[in-house]
C-alpha positions in Angstrom: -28.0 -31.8 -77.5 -31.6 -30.8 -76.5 -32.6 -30.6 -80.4 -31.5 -34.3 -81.1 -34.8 -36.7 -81.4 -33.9 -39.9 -80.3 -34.9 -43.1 -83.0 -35.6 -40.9 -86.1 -33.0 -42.4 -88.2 -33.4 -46.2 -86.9 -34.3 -48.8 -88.8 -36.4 -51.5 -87.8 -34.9 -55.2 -87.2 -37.4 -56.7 -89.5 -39.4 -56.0 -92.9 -42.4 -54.2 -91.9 -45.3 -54.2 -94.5 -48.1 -51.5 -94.4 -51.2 -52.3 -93.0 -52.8 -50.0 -95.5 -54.7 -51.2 -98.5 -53.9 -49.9 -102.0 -56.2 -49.8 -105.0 -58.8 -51.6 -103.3 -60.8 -48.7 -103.0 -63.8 -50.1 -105.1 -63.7 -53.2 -103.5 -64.0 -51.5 -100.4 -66.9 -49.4 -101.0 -69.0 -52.5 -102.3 -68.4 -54.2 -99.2 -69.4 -50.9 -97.2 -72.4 -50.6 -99.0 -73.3 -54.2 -98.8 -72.7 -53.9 -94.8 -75.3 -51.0 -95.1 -77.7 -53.1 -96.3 -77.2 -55.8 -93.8 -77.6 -52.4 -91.2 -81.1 -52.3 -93.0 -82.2 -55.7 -92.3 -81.1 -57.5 -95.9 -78.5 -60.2 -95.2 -75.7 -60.7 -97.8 -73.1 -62.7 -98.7 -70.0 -61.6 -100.6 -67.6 -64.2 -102.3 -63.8 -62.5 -102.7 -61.6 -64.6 -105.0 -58.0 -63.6 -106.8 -54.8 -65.0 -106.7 -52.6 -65.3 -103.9 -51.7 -62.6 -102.6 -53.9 -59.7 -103.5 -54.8 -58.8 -100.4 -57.9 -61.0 -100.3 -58.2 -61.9 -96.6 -56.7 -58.1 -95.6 -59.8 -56.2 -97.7 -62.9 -57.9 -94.7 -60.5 -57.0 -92.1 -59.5 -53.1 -93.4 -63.1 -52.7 -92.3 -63.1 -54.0 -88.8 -63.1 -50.7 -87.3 -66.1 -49.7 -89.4 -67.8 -52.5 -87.5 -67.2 -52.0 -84.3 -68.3 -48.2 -84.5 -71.5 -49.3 -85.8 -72.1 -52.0 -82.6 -71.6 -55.0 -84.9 -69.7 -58.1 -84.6 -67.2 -59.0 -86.5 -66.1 -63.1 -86.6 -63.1 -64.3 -88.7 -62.0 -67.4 -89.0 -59.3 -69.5 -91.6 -59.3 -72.4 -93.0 -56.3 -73.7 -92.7 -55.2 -76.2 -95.4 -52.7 -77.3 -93.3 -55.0 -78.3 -90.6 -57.5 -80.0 -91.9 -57.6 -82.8 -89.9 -59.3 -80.6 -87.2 -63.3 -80.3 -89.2 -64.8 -77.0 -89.3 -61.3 -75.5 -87.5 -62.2 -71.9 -89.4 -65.8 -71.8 -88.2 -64.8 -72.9 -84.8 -62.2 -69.8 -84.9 -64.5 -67.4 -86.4 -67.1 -68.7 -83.5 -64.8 -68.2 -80.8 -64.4 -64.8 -82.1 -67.5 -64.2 -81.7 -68.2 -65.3 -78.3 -65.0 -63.7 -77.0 -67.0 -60.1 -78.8 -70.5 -61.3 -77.2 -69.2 -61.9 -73.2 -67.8 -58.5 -73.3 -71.5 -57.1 -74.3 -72.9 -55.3 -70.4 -75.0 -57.9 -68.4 -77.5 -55.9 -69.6 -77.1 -56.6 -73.6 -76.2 -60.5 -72.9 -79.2 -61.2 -71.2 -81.0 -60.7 -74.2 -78.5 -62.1 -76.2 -79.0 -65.3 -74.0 -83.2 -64.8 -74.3 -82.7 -64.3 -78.3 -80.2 -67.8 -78.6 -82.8 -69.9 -76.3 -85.3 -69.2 -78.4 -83.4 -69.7 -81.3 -81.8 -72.7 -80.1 -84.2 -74.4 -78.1 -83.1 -77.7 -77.4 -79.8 -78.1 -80.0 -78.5 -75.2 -77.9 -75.8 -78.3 -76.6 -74.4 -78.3 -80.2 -73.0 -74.9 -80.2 -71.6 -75.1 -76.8 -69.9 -78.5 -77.4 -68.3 -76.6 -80.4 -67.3 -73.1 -78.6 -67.2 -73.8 -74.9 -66.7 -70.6 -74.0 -70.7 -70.1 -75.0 -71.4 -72.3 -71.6 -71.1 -68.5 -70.1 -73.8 -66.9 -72.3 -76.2 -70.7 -72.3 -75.1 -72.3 -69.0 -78.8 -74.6 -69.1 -77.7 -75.7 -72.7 -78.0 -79.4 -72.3 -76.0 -82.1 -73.8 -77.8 -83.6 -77.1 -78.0 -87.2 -77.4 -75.8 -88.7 -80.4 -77.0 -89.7 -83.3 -75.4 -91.1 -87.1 -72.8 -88.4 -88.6 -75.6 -87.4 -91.5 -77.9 -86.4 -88.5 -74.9 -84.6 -86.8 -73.6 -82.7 -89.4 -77.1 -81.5 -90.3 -77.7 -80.5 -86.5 -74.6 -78.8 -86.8 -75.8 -76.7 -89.3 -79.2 -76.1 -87.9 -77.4 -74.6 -84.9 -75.0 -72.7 -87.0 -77.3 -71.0 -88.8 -80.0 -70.4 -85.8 -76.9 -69.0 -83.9 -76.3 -66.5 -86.9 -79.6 -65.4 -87.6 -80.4 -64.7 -83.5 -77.3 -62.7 -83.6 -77.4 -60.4 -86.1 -80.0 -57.7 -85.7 -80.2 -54.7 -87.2 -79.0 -53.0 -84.6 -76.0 -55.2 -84.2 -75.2 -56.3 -87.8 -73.0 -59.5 -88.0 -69.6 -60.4 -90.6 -68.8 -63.6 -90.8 -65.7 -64.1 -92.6 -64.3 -67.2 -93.5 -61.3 -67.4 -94.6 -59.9 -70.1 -97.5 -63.3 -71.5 -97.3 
């Protein structure tokens, strides 16, 4: 029969869910409006609590695609309380993101992407890279740092950390870090 349509009364193997957020609307205009403003040169930060459930990690990532159309980045990463043996696993995941988004940039864009994290860096540049090696590609010269006591370490950490952030996110490339069951 040349009418019949192939599949349109299947049923899948598995429970799907919908992708789609419900009710969230308000929630999802505040954090449209708050990536505005970071589009205008204010940085934010936006803390989502609820119960489990609610659709708390799904609401950042609804607006990935509002993101990318605007050339920002978007990073996720999730603390996972099942791995936390392995320190700052959801920052190193939200990282790699990051530098998975940044070595896809044209040579063009990660040349100054490389200029703006020297200078940002300077010498700690070694920290980030020993935490997301795939950043050797963008910072090859980043040398190795010289140890020192874990209070000095974790503060170099977050030195670099947040050097790294602010070098990245311009306002023509606006940056979400999300991190997930911080």
């Amino acid at each position: 029969d040349p009418d019949l349509k192939l599949g349109t009364q299947d049923s899948p193997n598995r429970l799907r869910f919908a992708r789609k957020l419900y009710g969230r609307e308000l929630e999802v205009s505040r954090l449209r409006s708050i990536f505005e403003r970071a589009r205008e040169g204010r940085a934010g930060l936006v803390l989502i609590t609820g119960d489990a459930g609610v659709g708390k990690s799904v609401l950042p990532s609804s607006l990935q695609t509002v993101f990318k159309e605007s050339s920002g980045y978007f990073a996720s990463g999730k603390f996972d309380r099942y791995r936390s043996e392995i320190p700052y696993a959801g920052l190193v995941t939200a990282l790699d993101s990051l530098a998975d988004q940044l070595l896809k940039e044209p040579d063009r864009d990660l040349v100054q992407i490389r200029t703006r994290l020297e200078a940002a860096l300077g010498n700690i540049a070694g920290v980030i890279v020993g935490l997301v090696p795939d950043l050797a590609l963008i910072l090859p010269d980043a040398a190795s740092v010289p140890a020192v006591g874990p209070m000095e370490t974790t503060q170099r950490l977050a030195l670099a950390v947040i050097r790294f952030v602010e070098a990245l996110a311009t306002r023509q490339n606006p940056l979400v870090l999300f991190l997930d069951d911080f």
